[in-house]
N, C-alpha and C positions, 0 to 999 in steps of 0.2 A: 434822529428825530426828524417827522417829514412834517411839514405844513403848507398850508393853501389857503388864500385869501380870495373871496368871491363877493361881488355885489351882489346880492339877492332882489334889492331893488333902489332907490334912487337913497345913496347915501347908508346905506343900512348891509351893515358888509359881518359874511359869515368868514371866522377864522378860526381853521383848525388845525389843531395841533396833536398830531399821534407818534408818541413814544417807540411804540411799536407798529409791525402791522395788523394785528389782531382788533386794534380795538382807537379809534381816534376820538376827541373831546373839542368839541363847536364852543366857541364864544362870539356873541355876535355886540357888533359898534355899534351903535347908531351916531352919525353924525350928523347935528343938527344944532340949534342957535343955542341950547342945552343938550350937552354929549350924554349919551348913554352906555354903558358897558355889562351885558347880561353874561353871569358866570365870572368869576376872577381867576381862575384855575387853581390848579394844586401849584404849591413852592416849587416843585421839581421845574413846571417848564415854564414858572413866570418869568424868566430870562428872555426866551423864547418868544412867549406873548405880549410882552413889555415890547419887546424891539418891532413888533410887528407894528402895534397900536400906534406909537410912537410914530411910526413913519406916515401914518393915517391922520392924527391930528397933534394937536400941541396938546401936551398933555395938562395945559392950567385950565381945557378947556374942556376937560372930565367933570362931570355933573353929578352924576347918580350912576352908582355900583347898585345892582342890581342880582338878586339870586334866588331863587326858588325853596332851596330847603339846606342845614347844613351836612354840608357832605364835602370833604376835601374837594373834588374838581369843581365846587359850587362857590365854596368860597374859601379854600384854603389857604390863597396867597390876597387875602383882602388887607391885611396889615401891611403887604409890601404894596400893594396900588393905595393903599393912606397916604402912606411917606412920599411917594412921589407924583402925585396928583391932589395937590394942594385944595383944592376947591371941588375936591370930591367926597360925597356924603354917600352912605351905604343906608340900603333901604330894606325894613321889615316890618311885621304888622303885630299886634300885641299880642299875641302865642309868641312870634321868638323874640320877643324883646329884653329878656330875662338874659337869654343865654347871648344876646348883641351886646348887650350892656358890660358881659366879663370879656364878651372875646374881640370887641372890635376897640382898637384905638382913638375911633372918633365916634362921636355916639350917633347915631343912626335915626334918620328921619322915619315917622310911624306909619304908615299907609293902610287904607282900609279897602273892603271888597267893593267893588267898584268905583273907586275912586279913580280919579283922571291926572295924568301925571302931562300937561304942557312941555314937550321938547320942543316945540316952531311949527313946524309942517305935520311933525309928527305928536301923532296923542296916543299912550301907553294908557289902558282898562287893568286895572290891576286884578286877577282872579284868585280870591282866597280857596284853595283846595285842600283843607286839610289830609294829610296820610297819604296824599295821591298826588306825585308818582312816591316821595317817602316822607315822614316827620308831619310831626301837629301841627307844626308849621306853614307848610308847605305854601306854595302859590305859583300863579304862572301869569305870563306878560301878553295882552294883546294889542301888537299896534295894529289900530283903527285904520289909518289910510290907505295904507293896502295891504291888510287882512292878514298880518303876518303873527301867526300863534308862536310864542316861541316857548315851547312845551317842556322841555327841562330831561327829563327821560321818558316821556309819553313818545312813542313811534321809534323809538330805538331802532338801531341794527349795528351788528358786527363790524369788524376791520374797516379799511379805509376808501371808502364809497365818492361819486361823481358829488358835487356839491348842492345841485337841485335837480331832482330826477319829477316826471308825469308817470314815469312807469307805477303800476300798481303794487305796491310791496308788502301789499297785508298779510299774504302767507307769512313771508320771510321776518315781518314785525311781530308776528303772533308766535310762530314758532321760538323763534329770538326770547320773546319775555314769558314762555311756558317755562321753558329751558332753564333759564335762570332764573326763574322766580322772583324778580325784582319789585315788581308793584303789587299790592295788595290787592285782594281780593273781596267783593262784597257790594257792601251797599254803596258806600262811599264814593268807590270807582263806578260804580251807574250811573249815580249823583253827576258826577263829574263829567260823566263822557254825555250824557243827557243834555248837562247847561253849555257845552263846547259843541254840541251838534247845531245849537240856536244862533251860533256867531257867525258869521261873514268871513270865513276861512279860505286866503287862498293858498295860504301857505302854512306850513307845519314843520317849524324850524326845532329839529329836535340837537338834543346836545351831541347824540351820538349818530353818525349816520348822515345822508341825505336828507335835503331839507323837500318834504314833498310838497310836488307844488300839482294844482286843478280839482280834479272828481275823483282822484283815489281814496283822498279825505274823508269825504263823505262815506264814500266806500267800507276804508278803515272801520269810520265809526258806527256806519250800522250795520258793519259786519256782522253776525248772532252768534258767532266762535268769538269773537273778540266781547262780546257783551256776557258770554253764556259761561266760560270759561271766568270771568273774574266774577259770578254771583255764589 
């Protein structure tokens, strides 16, 4: 099992951990005067990711678990970050509150679409996205300060990649999710790529892959294979 920790930018650290080399899984810290931890991973490497976090802050000082949609590397190992992060509350919006209610240990603070989550320095935009990238659930994190999307499976790529790339990788991201058919297709995802075009993006921290950083962004998103291909 390989992993790699990186500051993406002041305090706000990408950790990833891949099993194999086909295919690695980002969880990013935010450490701030309220900790943040986006993604809990699957049981398998919360060993792994525990030992890592741990060395980054004191763990009483975990705030808010943070996930996108439920999916084992989204939040499979959330019952084991309960037990040992005492004064950490897990966060969802009322689509999945039904299903937080049987699966999580501690019951879960509600969040709405654009609501503002106060860390210190840093202020997380909560975007409700249902079905995109998967689940009626779904959603995705923006910290405000310095423009960091943290997109959940949006921009995906294969095996285990540099940790923030400028290279443009929208072939490699588009071919990537033809391939495997992962996010839905339609209106939904228009919707979606449409209101994330409006935001102040300089980064695009996805779960899998290199977190892209500058004008490929933009690129990405008004690709018309990337737009055309999901309607």
């Amino acid at each position: 099992m390989k992993s790699n920790i990186y500051e993406i930018a002041n305090g706000i650290f990408r950790i990833s951990v891949a099993p194999t080399d086909k295919f690695e899984f980002n969880h990013f810290l935010i450490v701030d005067e309220k900790c943040m931890l986006i993604h809990t991973g699957g049981k398998r490497i919360f060993d792994a990711l525990h030992s890592i976090v741990s060395e980054l802050i004191p763990l009483e000082k975990l705030q808010y678990i943070a996930f996108s949609h439920f999916e084992s590397d989204e939040c499979g190992a959330l019952n084991n970050w309960l037990k040992i992060a005492p004064n950490a509350i897990p966060i969802t919006n009322e689509i999945g509150k039904a299903t937080m209610d049987d699966f999580s240990d501690k019951k879960a603070e509600i969040v709405n679409d654009n609501q503002i989550i106060d860390l210190g320095r840093n202020k997380i935009q909560i975007l409700l996205t249902p079905h995109i990238p998967h689940g009626w659930e779904s959603m995705l994190f923006f910290e405000i300060t310095n423009g960091i999307l943290f997109s959940s499976d949006l921009g995906a790529q294969p095996g285990i990649n540099i940790p923030v790339t400028t290279e443009n990788l929208s072939d490699r991201i588009l071919k990537f999710q033809e391939e495997a058919g992962f996010i839905p297709k339609g209106e939904n995802f228009k919707s979606v790529i449409e209101r994330l075009r409006k935001l102040k993006i300089n980064y695009l921290a996805t779960m899998h892959g290199s977190t892209l950083k500058g004008d490929q962004i933009t690129s990405l998103f008004e690709n018309q294979i990337f737009i055309k291909q999901n309607l």
